[in-house]
BANU-496747 format. One record per residue (C-alpha): x, y, z. Coordinates in steps of 0.001 Angstrom, whole numbers, plus 500000, padded with zeros to 6 digits. Each point is the difference from the previous one (the first is absolute). Example, Ala and Ser with C-alpha at 12.3 -4.5 7.8 and 13.67 -1.06 7.14 Angstrom:
# residues 2
512300495500507800/501370503440499340/
# end
This chain:
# residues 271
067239078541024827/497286498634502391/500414496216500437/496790498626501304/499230496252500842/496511500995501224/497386499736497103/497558503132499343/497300498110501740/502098499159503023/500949503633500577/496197501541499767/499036497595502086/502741500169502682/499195504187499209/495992499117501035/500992498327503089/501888502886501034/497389502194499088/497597497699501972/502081499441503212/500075503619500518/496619500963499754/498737497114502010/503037500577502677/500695496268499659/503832499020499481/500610497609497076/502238497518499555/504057500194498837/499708500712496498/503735498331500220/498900496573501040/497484500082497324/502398500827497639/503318498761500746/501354501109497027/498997503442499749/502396502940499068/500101503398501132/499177501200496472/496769497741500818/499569501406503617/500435503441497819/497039499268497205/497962498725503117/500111503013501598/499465501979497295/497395498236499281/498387500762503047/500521503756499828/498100499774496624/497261498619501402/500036503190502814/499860502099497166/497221498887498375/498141500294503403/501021503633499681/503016500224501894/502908502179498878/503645499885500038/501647502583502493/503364498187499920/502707497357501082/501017498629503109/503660497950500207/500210497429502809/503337497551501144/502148502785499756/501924499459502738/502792496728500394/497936499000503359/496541499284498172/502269498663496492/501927497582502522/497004499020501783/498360498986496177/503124498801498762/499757502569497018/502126502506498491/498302502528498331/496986502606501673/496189499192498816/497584502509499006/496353500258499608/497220502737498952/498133503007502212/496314500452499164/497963502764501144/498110498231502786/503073498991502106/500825504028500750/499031500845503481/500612503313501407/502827500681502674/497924499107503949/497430497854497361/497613497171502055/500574496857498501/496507498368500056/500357496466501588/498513498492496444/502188500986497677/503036497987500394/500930496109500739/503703500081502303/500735503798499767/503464500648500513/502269503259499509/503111501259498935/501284503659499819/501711501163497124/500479503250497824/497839500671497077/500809501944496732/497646502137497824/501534499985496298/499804503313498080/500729498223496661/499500496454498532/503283497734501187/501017497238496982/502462497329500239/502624498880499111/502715501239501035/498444502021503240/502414501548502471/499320501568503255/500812502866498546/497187499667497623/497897499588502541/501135503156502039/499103502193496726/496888498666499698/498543499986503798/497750502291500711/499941499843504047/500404497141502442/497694499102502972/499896497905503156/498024497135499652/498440497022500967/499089496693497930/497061497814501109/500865496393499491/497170497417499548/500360496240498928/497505498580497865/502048496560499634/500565498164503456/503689500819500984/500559496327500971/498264496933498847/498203498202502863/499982496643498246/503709499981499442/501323503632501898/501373500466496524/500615504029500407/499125502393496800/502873500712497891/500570503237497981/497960498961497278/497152499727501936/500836503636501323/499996501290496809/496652498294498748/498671501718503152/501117503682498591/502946499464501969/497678499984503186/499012503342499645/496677501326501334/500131503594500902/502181502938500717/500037503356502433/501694503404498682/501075502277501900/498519503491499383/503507501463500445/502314499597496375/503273501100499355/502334500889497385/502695496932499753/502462502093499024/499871501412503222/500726497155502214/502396496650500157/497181497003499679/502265498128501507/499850501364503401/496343500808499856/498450497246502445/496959498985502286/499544499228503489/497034497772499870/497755499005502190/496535498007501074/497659501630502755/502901501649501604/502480497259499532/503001500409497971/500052496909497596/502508500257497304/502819503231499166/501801500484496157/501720501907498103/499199501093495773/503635498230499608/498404496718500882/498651500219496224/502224498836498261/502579503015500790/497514502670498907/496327500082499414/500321501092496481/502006497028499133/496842497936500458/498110502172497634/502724499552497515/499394496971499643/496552499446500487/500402502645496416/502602497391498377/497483496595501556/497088502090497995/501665499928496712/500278496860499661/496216499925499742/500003503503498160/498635501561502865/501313503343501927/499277501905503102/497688503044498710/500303503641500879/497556500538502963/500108496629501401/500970498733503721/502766497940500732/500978498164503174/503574499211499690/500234497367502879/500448499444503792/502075500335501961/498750498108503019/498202496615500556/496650499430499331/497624501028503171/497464497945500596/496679502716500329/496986497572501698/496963501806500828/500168502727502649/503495500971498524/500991503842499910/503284499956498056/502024503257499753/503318500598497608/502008502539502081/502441501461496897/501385502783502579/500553503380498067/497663498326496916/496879499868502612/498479496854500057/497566497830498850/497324497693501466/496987498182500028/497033498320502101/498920495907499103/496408499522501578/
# end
């Protein structure tokens, strides 16, 4: 049961300025200061909100993306619970992909492992094990972060809060697969890390187990968070189950390569 102190009109327009920032490359302001008393079912119908207004510019759905998996980033928002947000076709890049310098605001990235579904996922009540039956093959990956709301306020350094992530598709912007997939039956997720570096610099290391014990565990409940809103995951659809490092900030001039040892790697260029 969604419990929303936002009114209809407040969330399409909060969804337009969104919509707005991003296209213009111009940061907004905290949707939380405006707001004080919004809810993450508001930050929730917001982004929605937004994604149906991608759609109707022709955009499609590829998948999911779950963010704050890890206790570091849920410490450092004072949260409890992961966030999630929606991948459309136009954020896929291919693995080595240039980044044109226009397309993104504050690019930053994380590496994480990525799951094709074979059959629709529907909560409640999803297990890992659930999860494991219905995985197709697993990736390595890399999530480009952008922020279309200011990540601190400069009138009062007020920083954004998680439901300002969330509004902002939980900060997502793009992702990198891997051309290399693999059976996840065939592997323990939680060992399978990255080394990963920018232009030849190692910046951040992490292991799958950083997410929340096991990748999967994140799509479970990403699967029980969606049925709440009678939503599922969808056979054939893309999701990125979480990092397991710190963001990396990617400012232009930025080659950024995922080193995932016997899983290849993955990697990209940021003009």
């Amino acid at each position: 049961m969604q419990k929303l102190t936002l009114t209809r009109e407040q969330i399409d327009a909060a969804a337009c300025t969104l919509h707005e920032a991003e296209k213009s490359r111009t940061q907004t302001g905290l949707l939380s200061r405006s707001y004080p008393q919004m809810t993450l079912d508001d930050a929730y119908a917001i982004q929605a909100a937004w994604v149906k207004q991608k759609k109707a510019s022709g955009r499609k759905v590829i998948g999911w993306k779950i963010g704050l998996t890890s206790k570091a980033m849920q410490y450092a928002l004072n949260i409890d619970t992961p966030d999630s947000g929606v991948l459309l076709d136009d954020m896929a890049f291919d693995d080595g992909a240039l980044i044109p310098a226009t397309r993104f605001i504050q690019p930053r990235i994380e590496a994480e492992i990525a799951f094709l579904m074979k059959a629709p996922l529907r909560g409640p009540n999803v297990t890992v094990q659930d999860v494991m039956r219905v995985t197709e093959a697993i990736a390595p990956a890399l999530e480009i972060l952008d922020t279309r709301i200011v990540r601190r306020d400069p009138q009062t350094q007020q920083l954004r809060t998680i439901v300002d992530t969330v509004s902002d598709n939980a900060a997502n912007a793009g992702i990198v697969l891997s051309s290399q997939w693999y059976r996840p039956e065939t592997l323990d997720m939680r060992w399978m890390g990255a080394i990963v570096s920018r232009n030849a610099c190692v910046e951040e290391t992490g292991l799958g187990a950083a997410v929340l014990n096991h990748p999967a565990r994140g799509i479970a409940w990403l699967a029980n968070r969606l049925s709440n809103y009678d939503e599922s995951i969808e056979a054939g659809q893309i999701v990125l189950s979480g990092s397991f490092i710190r963001p990396i900030e990617a400012p232009h001039g930025s080659t950024i390569v995922a080193d995932f040892g016997t899983y290849g790697s993955v990697s990209c260029f940021f003009e």
